[in-house]
N, C-alpha and C positions, 0 to 999 in steps of 0.2 A: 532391632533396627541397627541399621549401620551409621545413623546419623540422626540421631534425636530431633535436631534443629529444623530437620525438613519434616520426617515420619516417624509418628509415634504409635505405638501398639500396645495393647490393654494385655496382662501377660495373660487374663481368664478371658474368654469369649474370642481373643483375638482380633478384636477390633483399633482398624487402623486408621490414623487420623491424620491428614497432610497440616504441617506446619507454618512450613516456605517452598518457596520455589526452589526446586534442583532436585539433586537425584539419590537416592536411598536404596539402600538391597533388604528385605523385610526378609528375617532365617525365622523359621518356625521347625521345630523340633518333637516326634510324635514318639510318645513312651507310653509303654504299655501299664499300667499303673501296679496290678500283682509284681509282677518284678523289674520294673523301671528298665526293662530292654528297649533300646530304642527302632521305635517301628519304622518310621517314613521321615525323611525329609523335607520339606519346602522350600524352596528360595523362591523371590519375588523380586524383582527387578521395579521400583518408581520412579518416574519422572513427574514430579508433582508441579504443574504450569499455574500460572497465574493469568485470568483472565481481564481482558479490556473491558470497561465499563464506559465508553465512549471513545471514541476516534473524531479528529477532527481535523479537515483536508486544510485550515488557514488560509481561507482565501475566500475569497466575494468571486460573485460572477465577475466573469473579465473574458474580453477580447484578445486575438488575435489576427496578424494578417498572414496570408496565407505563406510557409516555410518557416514562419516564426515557433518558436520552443515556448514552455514553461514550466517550468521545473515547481512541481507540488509539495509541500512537506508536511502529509498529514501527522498528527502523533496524536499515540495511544494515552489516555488513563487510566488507570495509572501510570507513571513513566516505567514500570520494573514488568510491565504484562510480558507472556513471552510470547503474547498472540504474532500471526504476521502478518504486514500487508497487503494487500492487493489491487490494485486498479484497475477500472476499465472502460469504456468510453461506448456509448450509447449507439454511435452512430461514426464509423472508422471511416467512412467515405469523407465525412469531415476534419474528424479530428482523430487522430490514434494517442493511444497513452500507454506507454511501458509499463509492463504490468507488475516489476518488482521495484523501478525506480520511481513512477509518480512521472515521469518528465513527459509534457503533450508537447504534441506537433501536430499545426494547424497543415491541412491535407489540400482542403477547398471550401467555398465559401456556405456559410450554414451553422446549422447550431448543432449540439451535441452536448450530453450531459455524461461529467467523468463521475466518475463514484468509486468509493477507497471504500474495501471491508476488510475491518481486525479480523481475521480468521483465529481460530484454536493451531491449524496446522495447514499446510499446502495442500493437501487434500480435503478438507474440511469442504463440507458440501455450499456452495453460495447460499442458499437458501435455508441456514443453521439458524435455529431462534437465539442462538446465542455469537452470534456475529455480529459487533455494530458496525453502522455504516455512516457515510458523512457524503454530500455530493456537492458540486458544481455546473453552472452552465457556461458555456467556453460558447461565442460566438465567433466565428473565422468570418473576416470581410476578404476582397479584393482591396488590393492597392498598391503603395509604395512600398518596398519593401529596403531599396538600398538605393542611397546614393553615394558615388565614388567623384571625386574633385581631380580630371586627367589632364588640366593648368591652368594657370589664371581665371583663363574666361572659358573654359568646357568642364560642365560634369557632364557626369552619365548613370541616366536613372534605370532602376532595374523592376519591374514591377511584377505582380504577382503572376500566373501563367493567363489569366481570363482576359487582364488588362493589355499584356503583351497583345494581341490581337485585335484590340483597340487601335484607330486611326488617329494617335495623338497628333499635335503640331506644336512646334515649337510658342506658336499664341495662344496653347493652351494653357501655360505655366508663368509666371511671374515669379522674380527672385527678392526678396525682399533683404536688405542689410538690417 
């Protein structure tokens, strides 16, 4: 082995055995035993991964209003897995979520459940028995989304797209100090 620390091999039977995580070359050497010629070479290339034993997105269910963000930070256990993440969202008419960074953005109004799975690798099948998972429900409402103070006595409210279509009035809002 090229590196004890990660893989280790039995010199009889050849049996190999991961240590830690990273990467090892396994040389294996074939002699003919009457006159110790040597017959074949082996080389083996490891990358020996450490697997997640839980993921967990830190977060309670929670809302948004519609164009608002939220940045998710699931993390893996153990902290050293070389699993990766990935996320995805149930339901994109409402809410979408980037599927390497974790960050939703509310779409339109409705629910949606995100869900983060440690994978083994970016290929790794979603449906791997050994993939954990962690989810959330993200509700998107209609509403306020922004208000801007343009002097003294004018803001200007910005509201979600469903609401803009609404016939507000000036009597529908009160300003409270």
């Amino acid at each position: 082995t090229s590196n004890a620390k990660i893989a280790k091999i039995t010199q009889t039977g050849g049996v190999v055995t991961p240590v830690a995580t990273g990467k090892a070359t396994i040389k294996v050497n074939a002699y003919k035993k009457s006159t110790g010629k040597l017959i074949k070479s082996f080389k083996l290339e490891l990358d020996v991964k450490q697997r997640a034993t839980s993921v967990n997105i830190g977060s309670e269910d929670f809302e948004l209003a519609v164009g608002e963000k939220k940045d998710l930070n699931a993390v893996k256990t153990p902290a050293t897995s070389t699993d990766t993440l990935r996320y995805f969202s149930s339901n994109e008419k409402v809410a979408t979520v980037d599927i390497k960074t974790g960050v939703v953005t509310a779409v339109a109004a409705g629910e949606a459940t995100i869900k983060v799975a440690s994978k083994g690798a970016w290929f790794t099948a979603n449906n791997s028995k050994y993939n954990k998972y962690d989810e959330v429900k993200v509700t998107v409402v209609d509403g306020l989304l922004k208000v801007d103070q343009k002097a003294y006595n004018k803001l200007e409210l910005t509201f979600s797209s469903d609401m803009e279509k609404a016939a507000l009035k000036v009597a529908d809002f009160s300003i409270v100090r």
